[in-house]
N, C-alpha and C positions, 0 to 999 in steps of 0.2 A: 504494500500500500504506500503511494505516495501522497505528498502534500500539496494542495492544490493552494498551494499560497506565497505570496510574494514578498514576505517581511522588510520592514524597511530596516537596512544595515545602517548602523554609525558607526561615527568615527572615534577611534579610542587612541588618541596620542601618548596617553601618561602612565601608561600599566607597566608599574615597576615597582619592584621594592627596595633598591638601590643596588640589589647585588645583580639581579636579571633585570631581563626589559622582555615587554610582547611586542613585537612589531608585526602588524598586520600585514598579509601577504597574500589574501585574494579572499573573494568570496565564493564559495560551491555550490553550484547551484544545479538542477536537472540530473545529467548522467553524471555527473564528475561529484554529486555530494553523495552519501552512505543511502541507502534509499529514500532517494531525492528531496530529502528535507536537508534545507537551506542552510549553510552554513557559513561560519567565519573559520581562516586558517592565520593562524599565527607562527610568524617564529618567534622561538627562544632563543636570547643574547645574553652574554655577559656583559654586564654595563662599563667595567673597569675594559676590557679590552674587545667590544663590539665582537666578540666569535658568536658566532651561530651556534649552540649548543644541540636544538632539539625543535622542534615542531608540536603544538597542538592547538584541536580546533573543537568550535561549538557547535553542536547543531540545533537550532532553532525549531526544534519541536518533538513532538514527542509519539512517535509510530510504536503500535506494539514487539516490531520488529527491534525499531531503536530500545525500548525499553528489555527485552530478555536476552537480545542477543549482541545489538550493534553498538548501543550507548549514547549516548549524548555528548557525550565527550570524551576526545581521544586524544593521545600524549606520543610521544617520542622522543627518547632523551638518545643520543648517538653516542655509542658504546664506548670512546674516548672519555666521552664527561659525563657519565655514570658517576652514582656514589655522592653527589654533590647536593640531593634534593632538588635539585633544580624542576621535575613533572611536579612535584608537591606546589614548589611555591610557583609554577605556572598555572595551575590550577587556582590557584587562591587568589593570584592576578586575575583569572579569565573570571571569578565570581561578579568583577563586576558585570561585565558585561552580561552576562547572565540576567542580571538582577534589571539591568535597562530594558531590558526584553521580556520583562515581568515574570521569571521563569523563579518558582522557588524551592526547586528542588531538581538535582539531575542523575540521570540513570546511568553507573559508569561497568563498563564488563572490559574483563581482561581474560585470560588462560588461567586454568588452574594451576599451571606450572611455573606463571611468570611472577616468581614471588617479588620482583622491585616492583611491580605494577599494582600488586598486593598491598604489599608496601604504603606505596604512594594512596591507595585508598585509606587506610587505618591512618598515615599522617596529619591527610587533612580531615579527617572524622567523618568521611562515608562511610555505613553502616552496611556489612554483607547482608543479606539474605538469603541465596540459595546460590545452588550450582544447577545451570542447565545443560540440556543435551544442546549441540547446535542441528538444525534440521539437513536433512539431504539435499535440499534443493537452496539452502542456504549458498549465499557467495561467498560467504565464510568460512562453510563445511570444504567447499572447494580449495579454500586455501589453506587448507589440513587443520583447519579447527573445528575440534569436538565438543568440548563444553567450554565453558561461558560461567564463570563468577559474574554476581551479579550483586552491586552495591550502591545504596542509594544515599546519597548527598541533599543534607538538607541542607539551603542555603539561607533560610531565615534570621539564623543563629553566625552570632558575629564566630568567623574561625579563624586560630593559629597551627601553625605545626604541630603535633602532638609530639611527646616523646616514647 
């Protein structure tokens, strides 16, 4: 199922905590966003030396597809600069936008094996709830993913890194 809707994107110049930055890098829209709800891409930078760290993006609505399997939000930290927390506190950056979008809550799924993505949920205080199968006809299942942790992010609640 996609989304028959065309949300209006802003513009977010200041998403930063001083040690990263999000610099926005396109919007996804039709065949190019997760099934086809609308999306912002961001990269991840280091603020002290402008390196590209990592990539993650929002997606602007909420499919049942998005919600058990594909997420709402997606991260990528490049295996170089691992280790840094840096998907946490992009994550925490991306809350605003979120919140402009009136969205108060977002559905995040990773691999059951990818425990830095695990990780990274428990830091910023998304709450698991189950493990799912992924489906056969999924374009997920295709890209050898089988199940699906599934962790929901309240964003109402002011958050910091947890320890």
């Amino acid at each position: 199922m996609t989304l028959a809707i065309q949300p209006p994107f802003f513009e977010f110049s200041n998403l930063t905590d001083g040690e990263i930055a999000l610099r926005h890098k396109s919007f996804l829209q039709g065949r190019a966003a997760m099934d086809g709800v609308p999306a912002y891409l961001f990269s991840i930078y280091t603020v002290d030396s402008g390196r590209i760290v990592g990539e993650i993006d929002l997606r602007l609505g909420e499919t049942r597809y998005l919600r058990q399997f594909g997420g709402q939000l997606g991260y990528h930290i490049d295996a170089r600069f691992r280790g840094h927390r840096y998907a946490a506190k992009a994550c925490l950056l991306l809350q605003e936008v979120a919140l402009a979008h009136d969205m108060d809550g977002l559905w995040i799924t990773c691999n059951p094996d990818n425990e830095a993505s695990r990780r990274t949920c428990d830091l910023i205080g998304a709450v698991y709830v189950e493990q799912v199968r992924v489906p056969f006809a999924s374009e997920l299942y295709w890209r050898g993913d089988r199940h699906k942790c599934r962790y929901h992010w309240d964003l109402t609640c002011h958050h910091h890194l947890q320890s």
